[in-house]
C-alpha positions as CSV (number, residue, x, y, z in Angstrom):
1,X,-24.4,4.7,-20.8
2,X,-20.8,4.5,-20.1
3,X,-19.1,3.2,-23.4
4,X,-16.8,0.4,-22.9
5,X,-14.4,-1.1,-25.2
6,X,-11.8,-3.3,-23.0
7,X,-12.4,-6.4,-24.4
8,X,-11.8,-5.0,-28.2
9,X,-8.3,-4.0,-26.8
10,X,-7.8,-7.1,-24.4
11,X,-5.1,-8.3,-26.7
12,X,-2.7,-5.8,-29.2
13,X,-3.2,-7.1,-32.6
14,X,-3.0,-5.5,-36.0
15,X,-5.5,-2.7,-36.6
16,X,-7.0,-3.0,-33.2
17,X,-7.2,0.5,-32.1
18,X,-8.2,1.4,-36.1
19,X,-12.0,-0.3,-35.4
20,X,-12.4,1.8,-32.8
21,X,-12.1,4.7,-35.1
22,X,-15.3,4.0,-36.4
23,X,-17.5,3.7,-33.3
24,X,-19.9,6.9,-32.6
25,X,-21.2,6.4,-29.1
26,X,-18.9,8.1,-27.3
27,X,-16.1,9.1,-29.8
28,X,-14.9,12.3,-30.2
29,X,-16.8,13.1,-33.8
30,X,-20.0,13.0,-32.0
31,X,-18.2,15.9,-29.6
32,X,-16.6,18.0,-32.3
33,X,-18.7,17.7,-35.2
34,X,-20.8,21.1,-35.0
35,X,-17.7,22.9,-34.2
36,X,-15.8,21.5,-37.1
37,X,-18.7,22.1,-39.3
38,X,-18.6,25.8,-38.4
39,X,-14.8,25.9,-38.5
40,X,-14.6,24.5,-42.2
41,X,-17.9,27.2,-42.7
42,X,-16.2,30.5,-41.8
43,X,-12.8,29.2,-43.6
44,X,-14.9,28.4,-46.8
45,X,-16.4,32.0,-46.2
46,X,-12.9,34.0,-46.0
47,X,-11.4,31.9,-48.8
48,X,-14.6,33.1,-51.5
49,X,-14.6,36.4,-49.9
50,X,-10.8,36.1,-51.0
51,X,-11.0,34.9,-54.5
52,X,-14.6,36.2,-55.5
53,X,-15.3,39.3,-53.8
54,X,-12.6,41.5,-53.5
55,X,-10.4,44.1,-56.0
56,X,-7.0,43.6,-56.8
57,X,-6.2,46.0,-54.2
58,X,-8.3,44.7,-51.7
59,X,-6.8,41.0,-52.0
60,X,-3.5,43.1,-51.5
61,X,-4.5,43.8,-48.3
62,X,-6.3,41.1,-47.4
63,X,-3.2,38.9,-48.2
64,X,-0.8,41.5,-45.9
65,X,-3.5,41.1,-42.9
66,X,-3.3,37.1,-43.5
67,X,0.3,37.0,-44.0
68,X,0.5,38.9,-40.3
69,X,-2.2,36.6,-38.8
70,X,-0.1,33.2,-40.1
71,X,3.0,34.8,-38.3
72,X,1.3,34.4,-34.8
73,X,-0.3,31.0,-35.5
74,X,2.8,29.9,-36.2
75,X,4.6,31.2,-33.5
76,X,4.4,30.4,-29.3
77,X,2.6,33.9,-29.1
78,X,-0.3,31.9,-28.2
79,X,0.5,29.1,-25.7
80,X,-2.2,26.5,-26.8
81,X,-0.2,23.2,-26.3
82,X,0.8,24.7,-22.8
83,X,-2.5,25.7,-21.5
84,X,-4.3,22.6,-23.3
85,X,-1.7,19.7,-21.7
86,X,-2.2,21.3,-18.3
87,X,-5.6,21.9,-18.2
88,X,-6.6,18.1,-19.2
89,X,-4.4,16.8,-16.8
90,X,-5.8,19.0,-14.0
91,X,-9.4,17.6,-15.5
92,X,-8.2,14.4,-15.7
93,X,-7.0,14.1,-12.0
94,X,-10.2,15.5,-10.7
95,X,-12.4,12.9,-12.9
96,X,-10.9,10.4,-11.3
97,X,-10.5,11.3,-8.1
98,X,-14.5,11.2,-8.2
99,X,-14.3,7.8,-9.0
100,X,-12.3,6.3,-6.8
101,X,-14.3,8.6,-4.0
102,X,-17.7,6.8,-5.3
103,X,-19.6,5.4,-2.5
104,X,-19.6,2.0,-2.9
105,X,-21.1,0.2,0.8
106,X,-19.4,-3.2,0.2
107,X,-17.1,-3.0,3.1
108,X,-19.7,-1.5,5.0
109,X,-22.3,-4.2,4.3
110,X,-19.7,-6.8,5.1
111,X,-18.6,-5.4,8.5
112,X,-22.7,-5.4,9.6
113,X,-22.9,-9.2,8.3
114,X,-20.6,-10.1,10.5
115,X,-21.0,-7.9,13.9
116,X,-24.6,-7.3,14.1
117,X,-26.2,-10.8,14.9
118,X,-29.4,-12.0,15.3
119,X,-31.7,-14.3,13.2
120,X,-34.9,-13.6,13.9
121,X,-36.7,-10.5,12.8
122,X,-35.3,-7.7,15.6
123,X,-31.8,-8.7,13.8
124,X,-32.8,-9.1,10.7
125,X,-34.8,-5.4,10.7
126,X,-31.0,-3.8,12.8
127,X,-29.2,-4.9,9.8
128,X,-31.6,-4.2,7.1
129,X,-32.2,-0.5,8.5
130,X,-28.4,0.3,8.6
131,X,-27.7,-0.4,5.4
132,X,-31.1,1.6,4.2
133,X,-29.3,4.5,6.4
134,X,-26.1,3.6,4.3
135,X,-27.3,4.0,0.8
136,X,-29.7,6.9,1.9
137,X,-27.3,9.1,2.3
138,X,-25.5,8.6,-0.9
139,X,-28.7,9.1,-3.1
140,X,-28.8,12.4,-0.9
141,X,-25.4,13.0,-1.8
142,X,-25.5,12.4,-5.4
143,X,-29.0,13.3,-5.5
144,X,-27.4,17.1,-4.9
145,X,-24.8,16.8,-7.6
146,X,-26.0,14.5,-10.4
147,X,-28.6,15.4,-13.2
148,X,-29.6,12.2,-13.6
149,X,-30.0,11.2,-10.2
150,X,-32.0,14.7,-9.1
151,X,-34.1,13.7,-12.4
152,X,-35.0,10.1,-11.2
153,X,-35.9,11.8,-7.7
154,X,-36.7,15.3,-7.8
155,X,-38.5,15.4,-4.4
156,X,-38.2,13.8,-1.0
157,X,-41.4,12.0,-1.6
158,X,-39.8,10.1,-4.5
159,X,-37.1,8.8,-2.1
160,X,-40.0,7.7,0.0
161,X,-41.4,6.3,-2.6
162,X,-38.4,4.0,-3.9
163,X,-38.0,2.5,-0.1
164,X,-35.0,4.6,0.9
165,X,-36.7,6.5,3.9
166,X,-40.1,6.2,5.8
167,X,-42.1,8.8,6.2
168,X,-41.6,9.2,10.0
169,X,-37.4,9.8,8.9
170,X,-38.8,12.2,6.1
171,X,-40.4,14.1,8.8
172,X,-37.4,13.8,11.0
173,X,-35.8,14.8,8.3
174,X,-37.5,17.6,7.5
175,X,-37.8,18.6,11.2
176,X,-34.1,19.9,11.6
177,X,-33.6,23.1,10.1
178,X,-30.1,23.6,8.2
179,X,-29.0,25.7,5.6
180,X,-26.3,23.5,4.5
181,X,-26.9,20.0,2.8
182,X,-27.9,17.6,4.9
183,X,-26.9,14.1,3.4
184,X,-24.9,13.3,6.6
185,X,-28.4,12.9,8.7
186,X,-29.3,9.1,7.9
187,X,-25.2,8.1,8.7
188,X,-25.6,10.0,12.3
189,X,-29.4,7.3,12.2
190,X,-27.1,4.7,11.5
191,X,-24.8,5.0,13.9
192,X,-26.9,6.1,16.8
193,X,-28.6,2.8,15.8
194,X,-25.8,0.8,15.5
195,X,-24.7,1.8,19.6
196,X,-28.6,0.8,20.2
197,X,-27.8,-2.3,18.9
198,X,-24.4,-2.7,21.1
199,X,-26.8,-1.8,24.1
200,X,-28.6,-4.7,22.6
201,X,-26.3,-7.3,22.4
202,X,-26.7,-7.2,19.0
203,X,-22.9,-6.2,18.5
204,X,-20.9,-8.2,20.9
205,X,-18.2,-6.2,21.7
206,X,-16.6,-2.6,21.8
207,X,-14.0,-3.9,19.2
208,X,-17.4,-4.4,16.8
209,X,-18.8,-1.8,17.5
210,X,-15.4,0.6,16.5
211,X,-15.1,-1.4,13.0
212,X,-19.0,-0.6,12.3
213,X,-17.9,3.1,13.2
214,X,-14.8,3.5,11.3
215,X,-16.0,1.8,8.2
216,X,-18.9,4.0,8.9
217,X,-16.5,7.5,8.9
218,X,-14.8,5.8,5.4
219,X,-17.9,5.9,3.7
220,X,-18.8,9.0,5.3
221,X,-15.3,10.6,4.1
222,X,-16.4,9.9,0.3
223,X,-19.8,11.4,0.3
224,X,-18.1,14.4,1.7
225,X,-15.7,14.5,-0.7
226,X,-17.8,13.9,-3.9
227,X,-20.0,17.0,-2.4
228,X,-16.7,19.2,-2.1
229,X,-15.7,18.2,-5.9
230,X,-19.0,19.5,-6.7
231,X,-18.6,22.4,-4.6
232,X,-14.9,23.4,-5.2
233,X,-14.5,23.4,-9.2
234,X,-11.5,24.2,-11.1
235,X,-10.8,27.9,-10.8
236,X,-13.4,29.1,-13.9
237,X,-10.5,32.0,-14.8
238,X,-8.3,29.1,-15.8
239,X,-11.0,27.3,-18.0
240,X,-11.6,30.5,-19.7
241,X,-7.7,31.4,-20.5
242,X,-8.0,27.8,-22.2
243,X,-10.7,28.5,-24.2
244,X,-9.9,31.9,-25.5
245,X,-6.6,30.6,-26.0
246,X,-7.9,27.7,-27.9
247,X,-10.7,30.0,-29.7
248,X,-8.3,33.0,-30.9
249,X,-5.5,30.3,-32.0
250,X,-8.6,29.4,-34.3
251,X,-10.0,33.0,-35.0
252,X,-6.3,33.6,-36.7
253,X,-6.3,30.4,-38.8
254,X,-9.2,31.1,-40.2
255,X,-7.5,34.1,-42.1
256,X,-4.2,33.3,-41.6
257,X,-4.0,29.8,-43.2
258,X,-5.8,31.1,-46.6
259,X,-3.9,29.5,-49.7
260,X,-3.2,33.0,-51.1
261,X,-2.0,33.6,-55.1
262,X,0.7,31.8,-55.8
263,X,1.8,34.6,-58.4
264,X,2.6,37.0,-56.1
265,X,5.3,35.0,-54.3
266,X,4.5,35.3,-50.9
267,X,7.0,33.2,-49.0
268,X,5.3,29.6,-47.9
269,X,2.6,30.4,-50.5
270,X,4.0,28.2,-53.7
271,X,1.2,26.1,-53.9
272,X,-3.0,26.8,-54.2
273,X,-4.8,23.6,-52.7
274,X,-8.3,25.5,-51.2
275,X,-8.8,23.2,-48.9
276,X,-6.3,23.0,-45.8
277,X,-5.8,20.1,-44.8
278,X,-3.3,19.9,-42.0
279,X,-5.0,23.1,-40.1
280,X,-8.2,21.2,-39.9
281,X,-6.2,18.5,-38.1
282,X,-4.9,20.7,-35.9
283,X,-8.5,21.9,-35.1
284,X,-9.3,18.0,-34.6
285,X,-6.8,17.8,-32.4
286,X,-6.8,21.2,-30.3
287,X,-10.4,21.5,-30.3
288,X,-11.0,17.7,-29.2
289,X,-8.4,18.3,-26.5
290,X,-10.5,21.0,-25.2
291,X,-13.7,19.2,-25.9
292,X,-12.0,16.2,-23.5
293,X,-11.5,18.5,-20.6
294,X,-15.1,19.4,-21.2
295,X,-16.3,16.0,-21.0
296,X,-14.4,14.9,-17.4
297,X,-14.7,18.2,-15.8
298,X,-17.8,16.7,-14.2
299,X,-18.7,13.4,-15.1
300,X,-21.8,13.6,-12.9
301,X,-23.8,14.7,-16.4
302,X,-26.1,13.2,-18.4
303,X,-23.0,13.0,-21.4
304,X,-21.9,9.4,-22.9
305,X,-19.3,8.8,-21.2
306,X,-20.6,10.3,-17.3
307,X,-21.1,8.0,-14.4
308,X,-24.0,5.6,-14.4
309,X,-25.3,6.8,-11.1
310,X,-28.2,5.4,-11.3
311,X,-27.5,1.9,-12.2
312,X,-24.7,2.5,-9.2
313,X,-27.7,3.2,-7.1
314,X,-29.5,0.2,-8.1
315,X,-26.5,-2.0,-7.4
316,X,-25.8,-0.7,-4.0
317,X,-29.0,-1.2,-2.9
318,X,-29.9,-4.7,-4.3
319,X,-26.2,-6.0,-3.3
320,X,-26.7,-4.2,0.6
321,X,-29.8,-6.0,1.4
322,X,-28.8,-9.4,0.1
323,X,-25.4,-9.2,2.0
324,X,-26.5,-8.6,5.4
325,X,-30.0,-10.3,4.8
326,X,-30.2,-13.1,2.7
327,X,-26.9,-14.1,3.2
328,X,-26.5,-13.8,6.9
329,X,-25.5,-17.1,8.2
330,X,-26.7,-18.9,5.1
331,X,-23.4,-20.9,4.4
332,X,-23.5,-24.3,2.3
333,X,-22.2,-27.2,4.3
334,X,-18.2,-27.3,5.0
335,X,-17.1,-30.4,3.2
336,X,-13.7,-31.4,2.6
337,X,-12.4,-30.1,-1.1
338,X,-11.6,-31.9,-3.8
339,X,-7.4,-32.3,-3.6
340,X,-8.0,-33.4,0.0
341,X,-6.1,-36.1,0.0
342,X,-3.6,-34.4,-2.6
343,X,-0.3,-33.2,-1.2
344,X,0.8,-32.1,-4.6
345,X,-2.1,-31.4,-7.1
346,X,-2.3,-29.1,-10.4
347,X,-5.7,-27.3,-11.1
348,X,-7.2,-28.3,-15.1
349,X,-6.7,-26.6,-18.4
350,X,-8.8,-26.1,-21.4
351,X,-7.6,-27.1,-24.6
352,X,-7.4,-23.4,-26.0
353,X,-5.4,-22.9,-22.5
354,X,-3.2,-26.1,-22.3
355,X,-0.3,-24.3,-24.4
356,X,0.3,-22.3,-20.8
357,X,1.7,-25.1,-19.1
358,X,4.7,-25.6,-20.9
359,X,5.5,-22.1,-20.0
360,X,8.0,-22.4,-17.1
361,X,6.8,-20.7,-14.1
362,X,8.9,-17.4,-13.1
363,X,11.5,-17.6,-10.9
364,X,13.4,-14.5,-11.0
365,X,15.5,-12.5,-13.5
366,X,18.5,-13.7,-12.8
367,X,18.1,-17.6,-12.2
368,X,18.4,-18.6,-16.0
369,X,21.8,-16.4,-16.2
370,X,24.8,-18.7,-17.3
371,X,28.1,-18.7,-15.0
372,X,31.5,-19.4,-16.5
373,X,34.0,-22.1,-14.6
374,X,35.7,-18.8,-13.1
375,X,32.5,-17.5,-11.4
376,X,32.1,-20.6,-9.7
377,X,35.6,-21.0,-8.5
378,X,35.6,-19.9,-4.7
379,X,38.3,-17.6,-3.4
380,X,39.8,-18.0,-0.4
381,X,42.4,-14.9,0.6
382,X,46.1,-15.7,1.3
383,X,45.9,-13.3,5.0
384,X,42.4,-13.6,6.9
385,X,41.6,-10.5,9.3
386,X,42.5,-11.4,13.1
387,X,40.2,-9.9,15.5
388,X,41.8,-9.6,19.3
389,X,39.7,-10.2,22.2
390,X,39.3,-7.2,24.0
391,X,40.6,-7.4,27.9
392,X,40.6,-5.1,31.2
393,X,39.9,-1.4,31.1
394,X,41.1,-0.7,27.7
395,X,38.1,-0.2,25.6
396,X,35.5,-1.5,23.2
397,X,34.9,-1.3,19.5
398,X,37.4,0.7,17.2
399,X,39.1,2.7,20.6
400,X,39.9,-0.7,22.3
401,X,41.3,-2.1,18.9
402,X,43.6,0.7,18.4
403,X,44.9,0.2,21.9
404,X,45.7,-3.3,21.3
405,X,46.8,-2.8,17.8
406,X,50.8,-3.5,17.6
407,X,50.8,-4.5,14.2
408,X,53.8,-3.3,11.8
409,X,52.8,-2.4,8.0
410,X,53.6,-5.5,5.7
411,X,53.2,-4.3,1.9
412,X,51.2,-1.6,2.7
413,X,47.9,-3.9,3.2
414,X,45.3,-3.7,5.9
415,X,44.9,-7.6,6.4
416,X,48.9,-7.8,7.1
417,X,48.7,-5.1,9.1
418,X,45.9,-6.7,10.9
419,X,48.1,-9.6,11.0
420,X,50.9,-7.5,12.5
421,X,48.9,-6.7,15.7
422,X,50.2,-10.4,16.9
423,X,51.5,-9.5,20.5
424,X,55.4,-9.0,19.1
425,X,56.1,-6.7,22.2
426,X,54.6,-8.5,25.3
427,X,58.3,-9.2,26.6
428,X,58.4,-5.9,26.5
429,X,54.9,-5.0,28.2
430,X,56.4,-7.9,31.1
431,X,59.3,-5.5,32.0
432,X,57.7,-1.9,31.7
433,X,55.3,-0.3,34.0
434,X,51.4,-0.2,33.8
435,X,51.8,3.4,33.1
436,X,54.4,3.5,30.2
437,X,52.6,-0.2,28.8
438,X,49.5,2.3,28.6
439,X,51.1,5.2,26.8
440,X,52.9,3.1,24.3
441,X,49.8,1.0,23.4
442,X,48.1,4.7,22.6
443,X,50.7,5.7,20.2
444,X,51.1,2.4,18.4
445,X,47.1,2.6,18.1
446,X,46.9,6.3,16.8
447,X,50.1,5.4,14.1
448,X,48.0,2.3,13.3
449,X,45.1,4.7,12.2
450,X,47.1,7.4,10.8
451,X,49.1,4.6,8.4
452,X,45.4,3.2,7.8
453,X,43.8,6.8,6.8
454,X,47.0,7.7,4.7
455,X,46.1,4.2,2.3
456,X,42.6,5.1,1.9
457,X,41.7,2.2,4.5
């Protein structure tokens, strides 16, 4: 059974993560205690083979062969951290991708609640049926990928047995010959049932009839894609460059991190402690980050922390049937609620909960900042912009404004300048010619842009 702790970690308190230290079900001592048994083993081996069993002259070359092993452990000639980090994230991904791709026929049992009517017993069987066809298909489907699933039914006859099928579908079933898996058969029942039930009247409308099918294709979409997980694995030649980089980092320590004779002087070698203490915590570590990847790579097992497929089975069924069968149409009178009459009401504390209303309620990050007397002091500028109406032939937008601007520079500011396109020269437009008005009006306009490009305007 999948171990859960959330409530233990519901709030962060002081040594609330250290009690879970000492839990078994599911922890990682349970995964790593053979290997860590048979790492401390062979290290207790080498270390009396050292110290016991050899000459002078052979603990001479023992100690040059360890001293040559320590220099690659310590040392990115293997790329454990690397390999390890990437591969458990890779796992992790995948694990739960298959969870959120689980299954579940809730929105499928609510859209058939609502769109396939009826009350008597042709309804009653319509609705009923497709959701039998529903939650068929993913015992098929997880029947082909779970251990514990193909345990509970290891034969057709067994999913006859528990109520799934009937035994004219198992024959149906069995009738059409496929190599390939063939969980898909009881959704292609359920929707060739479901237009039956259009043809019916059953299903009311065409736009009732597409939900059924699209929620229908959505549940159909996760079967397929928990059969492809199970199908397509994580390339095996990059689980085995993790292990054997994980294994050999090991193989090494186990000669390499040998407390060797202080005497002799070997550099890093000053002190004799036999047992090595911070190299079995990097096995703990390494070794149970391998030993997670393990554990997620397929979570469809029989290991503590796998799916509960079963139970999930159970639930979908039991939860299907009551939707679109015991609850069709069976709503408690509509009565008028309790703040009815309220216009402003506020919903009851508990006493262990009453400290939460003096909280006050969120209003945004900046409506309790403080202003000083200057940020509150409007400004109003000395020159406001003048905007021309636009006449005749001359334009629109920025081309008709330079046309029209006359303006002169005042203190090298756009507003005066703006201010400066007043009309100073229309005694002079009076007594010129359409022509030579038009030609001058273009050249004040392009010095008006050049003046306003050359002050960054």
């Amino acid at each position: 059974m999948t171990v859960s702790y959330t409530l233990e970690v519901a709030d962060a308190r002081f040594g609330g993560f250290c009690k879970l230290l000492l839990r078994w079900k599911g922890s990682i001592y349970k995964l790593l205690y053979k290997d860590f048994l048979l790492f401390c083993g062979v290290y207790v081996f080498f270390s009396v083979f050292y110290r016991f069993l050899l000459s002078p002259k052979q603990q001479d070359l023992f100690e040059r062969i360890a001293l040559y092993c320590d220099q690659f452990t310590n040392t990115n000639f293997i790329p454990v951290l690397f390999v390890l980090g990437f591969y458990v994230t890779l796992a992790f991904n995948r694990w739960w991708g298959q969870y959120t791709n689980f299954p579940l026929p809730d929105n499928l049992m609510m859209v058939v609640s609502g769109n396939v009517h009826g009350t008597d017993e042709r309804g009653r069987l319509l609705r009923r049926t497709l959701m039998r066809y529903a939650n068929l298909s993913s015992v098929l489907i997880l029947r082909s990928i779970s251990t514990r699933v193909l345990k509970r039914f290891p034969t057709m006859e067994h999913i006859v047995e528990a109520g799934f099928m009937t035994t004219h579908e198992l024959n149906n079933f069995e009738s059409l010959h496929s190599d390939f898996n063939k969980y898909w058969m009881p959704l292609t029942w359920f929707s060739n049932l479901a237009s039956r039930a259009r043809e019916e009247g059953r299903v009311r409308d065409d736009i009732a009839l597409r939900l059924l099918m699209d929620e229908l294709n959505k549940y159909r979409g996760k079967c397929s894609l928990l059969f492809h997980y199970d199908w397509i694995s994580i390339p095996l030649v990059y689980t085995q460059v993790v292990t054997l980089a994980v294994y050999s980092f090991f193989a090494f320590c186990v000669v390499g991190r040998q407390f060797l004779n202080p005497e002799k002087g070997y550099k890093d070698h000053k002190i004799d402690l036999y047992v090595p203490v911070f190299t079995l915590l990097q096995f703990f570590f390494y070794a149970g980050w391998l030993k997670v990847g393990e554990l997620i790579i397929n979570p469809f097992g029989e290991d503590d922390d796998d799916f509960e497929t079963n139970q999930l089975i159970d639930r979908n069924i039991q939860v299907s049937m009551l939707a679109v069968d015991d609850m069709y149409q069976n709503l408690a009178p509509i009565e008028k609620d309790k703040h009815w009459e309220q216009r402003h009401f506020s919903v009851p504390y508990t006493l262990s909960t009453a400290a939460e209303t003096l909280t006050p309620a969120f209003k945004g990050s900046t409506f309790d900042m403080r202003m000083s007397a200057e940020d509150l002091e409007i400004h109003q500028p000395a020159d406001t912009a003048q905007y021309l109406p636009l006449k005749g032939s001359q334009g629109e937008g920025l081309e008709g404004f330079l046309l029209r601007g006359k303006g002169i520079l005042r203190g090298c500011s756009l507003p005066s300048l703006l201010d400066g396109a007043s009309l100073p020269h229309e005694e002079e437009e009076e007594d010129a010619s359409p022509e030579e008005n038009n030609i001058y009006q273009k050249e004040q306009g392009m010095s008006l842009l050049k003046v306003a490009v050359e002050h960054n305007y």
